[in-house]
N, C-alpha and C positions, 0 to 999 in steps of 0.2 A: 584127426579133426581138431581144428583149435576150438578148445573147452570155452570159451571168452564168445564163442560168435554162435548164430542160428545156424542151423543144417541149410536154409535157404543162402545164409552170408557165404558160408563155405563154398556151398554150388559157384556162386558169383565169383567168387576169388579162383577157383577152378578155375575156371571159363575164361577170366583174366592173364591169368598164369599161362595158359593154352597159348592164350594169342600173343603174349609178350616174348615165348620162348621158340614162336617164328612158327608155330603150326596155326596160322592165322586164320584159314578158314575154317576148323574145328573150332578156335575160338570164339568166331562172331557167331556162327550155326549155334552154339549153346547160348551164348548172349540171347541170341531171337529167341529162342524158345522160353527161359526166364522171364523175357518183358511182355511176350505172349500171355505166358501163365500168371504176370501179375502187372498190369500194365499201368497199372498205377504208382509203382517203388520208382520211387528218384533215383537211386543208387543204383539201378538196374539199368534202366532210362540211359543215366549219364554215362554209365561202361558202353554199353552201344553206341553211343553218339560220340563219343571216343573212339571207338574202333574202327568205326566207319572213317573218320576224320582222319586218322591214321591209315587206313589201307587207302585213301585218296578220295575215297566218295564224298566231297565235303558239299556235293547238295543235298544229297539225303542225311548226314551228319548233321547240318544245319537244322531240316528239316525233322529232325527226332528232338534236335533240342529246341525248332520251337513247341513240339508237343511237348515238353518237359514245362517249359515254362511257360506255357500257356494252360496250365493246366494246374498252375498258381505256385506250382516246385521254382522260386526264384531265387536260384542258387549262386552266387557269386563267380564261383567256378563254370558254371554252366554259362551266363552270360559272357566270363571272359573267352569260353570257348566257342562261342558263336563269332565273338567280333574277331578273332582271329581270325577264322574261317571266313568270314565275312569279306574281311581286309585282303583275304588270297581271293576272292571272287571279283575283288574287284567292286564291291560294294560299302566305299568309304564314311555315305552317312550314315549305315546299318551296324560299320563296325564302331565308329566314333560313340555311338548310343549306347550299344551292348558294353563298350571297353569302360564308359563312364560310369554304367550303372551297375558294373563290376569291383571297380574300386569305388565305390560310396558304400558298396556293400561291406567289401575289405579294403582296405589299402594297402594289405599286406602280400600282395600278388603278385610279383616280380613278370611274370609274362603276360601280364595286361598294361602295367607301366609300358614294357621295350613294344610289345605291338601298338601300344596308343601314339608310342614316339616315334617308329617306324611310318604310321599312317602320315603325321606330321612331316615328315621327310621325306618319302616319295613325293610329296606335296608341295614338296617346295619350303614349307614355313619353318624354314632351320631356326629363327629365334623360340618359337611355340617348342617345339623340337626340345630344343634345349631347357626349358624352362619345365616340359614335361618332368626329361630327365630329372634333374635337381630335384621336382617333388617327389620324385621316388626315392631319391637318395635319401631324403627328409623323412619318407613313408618307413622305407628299410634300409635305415644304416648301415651302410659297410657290404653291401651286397657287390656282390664282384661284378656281375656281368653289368647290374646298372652302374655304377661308377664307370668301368671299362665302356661303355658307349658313352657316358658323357662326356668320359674322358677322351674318346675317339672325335667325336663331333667339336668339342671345344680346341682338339687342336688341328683339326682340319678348316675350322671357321669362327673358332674364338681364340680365348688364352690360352696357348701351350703351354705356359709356365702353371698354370689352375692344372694339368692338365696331367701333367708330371707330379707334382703333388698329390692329386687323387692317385694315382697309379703306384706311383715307388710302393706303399705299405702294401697293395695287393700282389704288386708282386712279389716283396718282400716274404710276405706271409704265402703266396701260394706261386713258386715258383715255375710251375706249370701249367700255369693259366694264361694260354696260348694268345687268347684276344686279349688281355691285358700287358700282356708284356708286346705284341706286335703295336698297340698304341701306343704304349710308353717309347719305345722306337721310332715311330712317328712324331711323339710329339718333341722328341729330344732334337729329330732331325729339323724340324719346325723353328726350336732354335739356337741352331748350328753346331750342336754341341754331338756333330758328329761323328766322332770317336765312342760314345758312349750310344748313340742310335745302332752305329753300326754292327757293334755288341751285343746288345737285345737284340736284334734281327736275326743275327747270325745263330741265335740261341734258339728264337722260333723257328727256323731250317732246320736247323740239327735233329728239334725233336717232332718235326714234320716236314719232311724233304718234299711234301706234295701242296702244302701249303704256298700258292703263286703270289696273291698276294706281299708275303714277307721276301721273297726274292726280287719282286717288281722294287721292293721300296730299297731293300738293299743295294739294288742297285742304284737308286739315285740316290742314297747317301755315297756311297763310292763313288759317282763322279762328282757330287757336287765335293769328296774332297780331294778330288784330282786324279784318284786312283782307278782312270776309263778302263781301262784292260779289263781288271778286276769285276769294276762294274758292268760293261759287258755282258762277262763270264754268269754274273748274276741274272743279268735280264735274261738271258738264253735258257739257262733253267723255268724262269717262270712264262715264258714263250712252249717250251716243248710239252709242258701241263696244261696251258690255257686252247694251245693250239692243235692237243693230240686228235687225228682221226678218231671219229665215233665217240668222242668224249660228249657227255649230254649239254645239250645248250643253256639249261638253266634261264637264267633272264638275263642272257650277252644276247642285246638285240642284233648285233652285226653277226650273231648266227642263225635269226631270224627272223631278220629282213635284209630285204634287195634291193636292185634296179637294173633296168633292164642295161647301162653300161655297164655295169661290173658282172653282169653273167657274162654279155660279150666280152669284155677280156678274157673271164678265166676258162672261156670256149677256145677263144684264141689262144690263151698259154698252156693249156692241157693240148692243143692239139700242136703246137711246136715242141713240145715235151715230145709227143708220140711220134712226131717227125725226126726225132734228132736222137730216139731212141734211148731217151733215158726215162718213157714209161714204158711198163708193156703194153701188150693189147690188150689186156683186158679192162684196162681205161678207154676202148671205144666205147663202152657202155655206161663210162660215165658221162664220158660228153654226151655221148646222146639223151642221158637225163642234164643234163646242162638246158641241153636245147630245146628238148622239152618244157624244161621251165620258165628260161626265157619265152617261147612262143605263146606260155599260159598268162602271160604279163596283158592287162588286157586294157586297163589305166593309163591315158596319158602319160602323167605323173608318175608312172613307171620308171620311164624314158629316164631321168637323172634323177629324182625322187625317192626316199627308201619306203619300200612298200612287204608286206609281209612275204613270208614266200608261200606260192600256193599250195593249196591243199592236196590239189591231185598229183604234185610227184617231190612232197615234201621230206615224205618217210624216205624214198629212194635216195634225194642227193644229200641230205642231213650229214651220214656218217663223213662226207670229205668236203661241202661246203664250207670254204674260209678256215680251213683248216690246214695244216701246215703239211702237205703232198708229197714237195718236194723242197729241198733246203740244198741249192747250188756251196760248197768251202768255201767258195771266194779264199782262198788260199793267198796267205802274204807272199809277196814273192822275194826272192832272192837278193834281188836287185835291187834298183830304187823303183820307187812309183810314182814319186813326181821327176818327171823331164828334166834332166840335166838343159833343155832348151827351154824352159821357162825361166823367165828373168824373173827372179820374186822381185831384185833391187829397182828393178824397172815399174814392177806394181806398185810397192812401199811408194816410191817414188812420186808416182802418179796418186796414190791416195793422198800425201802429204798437200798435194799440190792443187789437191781438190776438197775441200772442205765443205763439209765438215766429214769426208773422207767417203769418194767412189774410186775404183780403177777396175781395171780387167787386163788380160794376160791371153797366150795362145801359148797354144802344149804342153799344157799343164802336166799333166798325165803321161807314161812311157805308152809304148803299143801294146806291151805286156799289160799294164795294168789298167787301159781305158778296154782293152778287149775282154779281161777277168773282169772288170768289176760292170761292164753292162753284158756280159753271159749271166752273172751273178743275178743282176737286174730283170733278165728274160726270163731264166728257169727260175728262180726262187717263185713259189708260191706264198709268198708274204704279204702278199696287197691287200691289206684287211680294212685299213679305210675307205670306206665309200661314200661317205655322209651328207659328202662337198655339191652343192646346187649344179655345181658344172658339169659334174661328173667324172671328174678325175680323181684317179687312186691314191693311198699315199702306205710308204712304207717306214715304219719307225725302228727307234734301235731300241726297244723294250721291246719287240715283239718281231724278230727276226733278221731289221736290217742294222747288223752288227758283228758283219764279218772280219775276217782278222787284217785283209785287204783297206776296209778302210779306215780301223785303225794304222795301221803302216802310211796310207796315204796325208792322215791328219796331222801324225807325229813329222813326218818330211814335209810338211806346209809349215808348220810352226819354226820348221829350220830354214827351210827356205825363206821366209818374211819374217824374220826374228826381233825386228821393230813392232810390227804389227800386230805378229799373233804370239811369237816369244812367250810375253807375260801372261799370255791365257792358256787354259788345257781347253781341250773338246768337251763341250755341254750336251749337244743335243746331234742329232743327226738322222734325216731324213730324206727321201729320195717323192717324186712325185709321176706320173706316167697319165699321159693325155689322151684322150681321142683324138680321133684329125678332124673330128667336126665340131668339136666343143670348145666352149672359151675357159681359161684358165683360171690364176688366184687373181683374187678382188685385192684391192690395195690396203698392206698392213702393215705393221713395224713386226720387230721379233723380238723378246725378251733376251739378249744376250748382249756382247761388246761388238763382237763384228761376225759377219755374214761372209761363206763364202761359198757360190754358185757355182756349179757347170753343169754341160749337159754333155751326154752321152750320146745321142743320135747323130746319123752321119747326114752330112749337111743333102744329100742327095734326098733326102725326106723331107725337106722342108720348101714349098712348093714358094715362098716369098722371102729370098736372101736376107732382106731387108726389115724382118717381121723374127716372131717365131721365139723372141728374147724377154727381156729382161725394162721393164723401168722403173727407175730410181727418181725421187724429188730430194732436194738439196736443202731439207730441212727436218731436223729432230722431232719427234714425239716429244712435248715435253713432259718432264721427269714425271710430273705429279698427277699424269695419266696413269689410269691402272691397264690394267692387260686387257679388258674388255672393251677399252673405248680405245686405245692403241691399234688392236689387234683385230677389232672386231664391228666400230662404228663407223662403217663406210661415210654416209653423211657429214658426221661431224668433221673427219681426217680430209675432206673436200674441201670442207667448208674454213678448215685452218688453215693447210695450205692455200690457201685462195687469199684469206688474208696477210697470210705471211711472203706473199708474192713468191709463191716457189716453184723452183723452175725443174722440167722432167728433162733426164739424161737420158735417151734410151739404147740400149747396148741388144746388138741384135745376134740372133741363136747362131753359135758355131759351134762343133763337136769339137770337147776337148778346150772352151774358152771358159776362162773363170771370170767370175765376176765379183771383186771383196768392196766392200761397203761397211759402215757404220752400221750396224742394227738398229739402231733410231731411227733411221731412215725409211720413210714408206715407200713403198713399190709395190710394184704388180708385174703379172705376166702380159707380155705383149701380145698383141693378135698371133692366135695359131691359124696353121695353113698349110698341113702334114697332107703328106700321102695314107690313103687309108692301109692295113697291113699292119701285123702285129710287130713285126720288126723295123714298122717305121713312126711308134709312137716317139712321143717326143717324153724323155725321161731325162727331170735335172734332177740333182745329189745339192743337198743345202748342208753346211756344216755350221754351227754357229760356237763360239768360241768365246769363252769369257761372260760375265755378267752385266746385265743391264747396267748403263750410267759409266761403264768404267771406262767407256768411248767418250762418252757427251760430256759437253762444255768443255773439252780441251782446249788448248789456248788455237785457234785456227787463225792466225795472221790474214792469211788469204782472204778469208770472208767478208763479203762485203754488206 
């Protein structure tokens, strides 16, 4: 017995010790019995409302510390522990109040600061956000985790260079301080001093190979410096952690929520799997909670809309919705995989000659490698995008589509158009897969130097020869557009090109036709008009090459 405390304190610490050392329901059972026997101890009070709050019961947690504090025990600690709890309920003006009159009490509270700055940022209000932060740094100098979020936040949407500053000494001084060194990582790579990002990163891997995050970023410091293979290699890892079967969903809403196209696909590609016998049978029993789920879709807005997944066969499909099932090699092949019958000089040619730079091509692709890379396309369960108003899927190369096939294909494009694409490496790459009843992308530019399109579906799928493709207008975003009015403000991109008198190309679907263009360029997908069937959606592959601006304003002779 510690000579220093009461026989009752000891009990308490007991009781605590119980539950910290994972016999958790022995320790909350002694807990009740204590606050029973004195229900008036703050001390007693606050271990239970603790415990509770800990084993997940954060309404009755709540609800013990408002008897704490309603009961005039207004303990700083106790406040800050309601607005947390608060803030997980989802009751932001309950925790905003409890987290304020938390620090008025102390300001020496480091997890009343990061949850009051949390509230702020789910909320949107990144400057408040940030401005929290700072007073805490102010409150408690040199504290790691708060610096390391400010310094996270400021280089995701403020000064990187502020950002890297705050960082270097903490990590300096605590070279283990996993969320400090993966910002400083970030914020190096923020700007461009990606030799030194890509170091810290690699550092946060080594001494957490399960940490996705640091792999996610690793990799886009590796292609932003050129090094795609590699980077890749890096997305793949944090793909096989984000995307493992029966991993818990946490708050990744695209594990739950839906819509009723995206269970019908992956009804449809789970049941080509089971046909072509690369599942077993005992995925009929997943499809049938597939289809179950889909049929519990009850909402219009369902239809292409994300809506939660329901309740009656949530627990069942959880452990393999949106989850990575199957993963086709997409194997490079031996060969070549762009077509000895593609004319890249024939492309180049035509882009020069069309300003401020459209062209397109036919057979692109060998047979080997237009048949590997849409089997790749069919079996891969990668489709994790669904978010799109139209309802069409997308596949990204952080998160599965980044097989060795279309690196092999991207490196022989660049040799092939060596005017063209030559001076740029591979940036991004994505594949996109449609219904036959829905309409496609809405008109956008793309952050990169040039775009290059094909589709994969064989032309006997597409029910209007003339339809089914691609259109392009004959005019830049300009520069001092950001990515969100580029990319994302249909209206306005109407409304310029409308002024700027610009005229649409439209280049219509052929299996195996490329389409390279300027990325400043805005385009859209043209009317679809597929056959319904999971092997007749329409799936193009987008590669984008090089960085924004480094196309536009070239000198174009031609343009009139």
């Amino acid at each position: 017995m510690d000579q220093n405390q009461t026989p009752s304190q000891n009990e308490l610490q007991a009781a605590i010790r119980r539950f910290q050392s994972g016999d958790r329901d022995s320790g909350l059972a002694a807990c009740r019995e204590l606050v029973a026997a004195a229900p008036g101890d703050a001390d007693r009070g606050y271990a239970l409302a603790l415990m509770l709050l800990q084993s997940g019961d954060l309404v009755t947690g709540v609800a013990e510390l408002d008897r704490l504090i309603e009961a005039g025990h207004e303990r700083p600690d106790a406040f800050a522990s309601r607005g947390v709890a608060r803030l997980r309920l989802g009751d932001e003006e309950g925790a905003a109040g409890d987290l304020d009159a938390a620090l008025r009490l102390n300001p020496g509270l480091p997890d009343a600061w990061l949850a009051l700055a949390s509230l702020h940022r789910k909320a949107g209000r990144l400057d408040t956000c940030i401005t929290v932060l700072r007073d805490a740094d102010q409150a408690i100098p040199g504290h790691a985790g708060i610096r390391s979020n400010l310094a996270g936040l400021l280089a995701e949407h403020g000064d990187a260079g502020e950002a890297v500053g705050l960082l270097e000494p903490v990590v300096s001084a605590e070279p283990d301080n996993r969320a400090a060194r993966y910002n400083l990582g970030t914020a190096l790579r923020r700007l461009e001093r990606f030799s030194e990002a890509a170091e810290h990163l690699r550092q946060v891997t080594e001494r957490d190979p399960d940490f996705a995050p640091a792999w996610h970023n690793l990799g886009n410091t590796l292609v932003d410096m050129g090094s795609v293979a590699e980077g890749f290699a890096a997305y793949d890892h944090s793909h096989l952690i984000q995307r493992k079967p029966g991993r818990p969903a946490g708050q990744d809403r695209s594990l739950t929520m839906t819509s009723r196209t995206k269970l019908e696909h992956d009804i449809e590609q789970l049941g080509y799997l089971r046909s072509t016998g690369v599942l077993p049978p005992q995925y009929d029993e997943t499809i049938a909670v597939y289809e179950a789920t889909r049929d519990a879709l009850a909402a219009p807005e369902a239809d292409t809309h994300m809506v939660p997944l329901p309740m009656v066969t949530r627990r069942e499909i959880a452990p393999f919705y949106n989850r990575l099932v199957h993963l086709d090699p997409g194997a490079a092949l031996d060969g070549p995989a762009v077509s000895p019958d593609f004319n890249g000089a024939a492309a180049e040619a035509m882009y020069r000659d069309n300003p401020p730079g459209i062209a397109w091509g036919e057979d692109l692709l060998t047979p080997e490698a237009l048949a590997g890379l849409r089997h790749f396309c069919l079996a891969s369960t990668i489709w994790y995008e669904f978010r799109y108003d139209n309802g069409y899927l997308g596949a990204f190369q952080e998160e599965g589509f980044s097989c060795p096939l279309l690196l092999q294909i991207s490196e022989e494009l660049r040799h092939a158009m060596p005017d063209v694409l030559g001076p740029h490496t591979l940036r991004k790459t994505w594949a996109f897969k449609y219904d036959s009843r829905l309409s496609g992308i809405r008109m956008h530019a793309d952050a990169a130097a040039v775009n290059v399109n094909f589709w994969l579906t064989p032309d006997e799928a597409n029910l209007d020869p003339q339809g089914g493709g691609l259109v392009v207008w004959d005019r830049e975003a300009p520069l001092d557009w950001d990515f969100a009015h580029y990319n994302r403000d249909t209206p306005a991109v109407r409304a310029f090109l409308a002024d700027a008198g610009a005229k649409a190309v439209t280049v219509a679907h052929r299996q195996n036709r490329a389409v390279l263009f300027n990325s400043d360029l805005f385009h859209e997908t043209g009317a679809l008009t597929f056959k319904p069937g999971y092997e007749n959606r329409r799936i193009n592959v987008t590669m984008l090459f090089g960085r924004r601006g480094d196309e536009q304003h070239r000198e174009h002779p031609n343009l009139k």
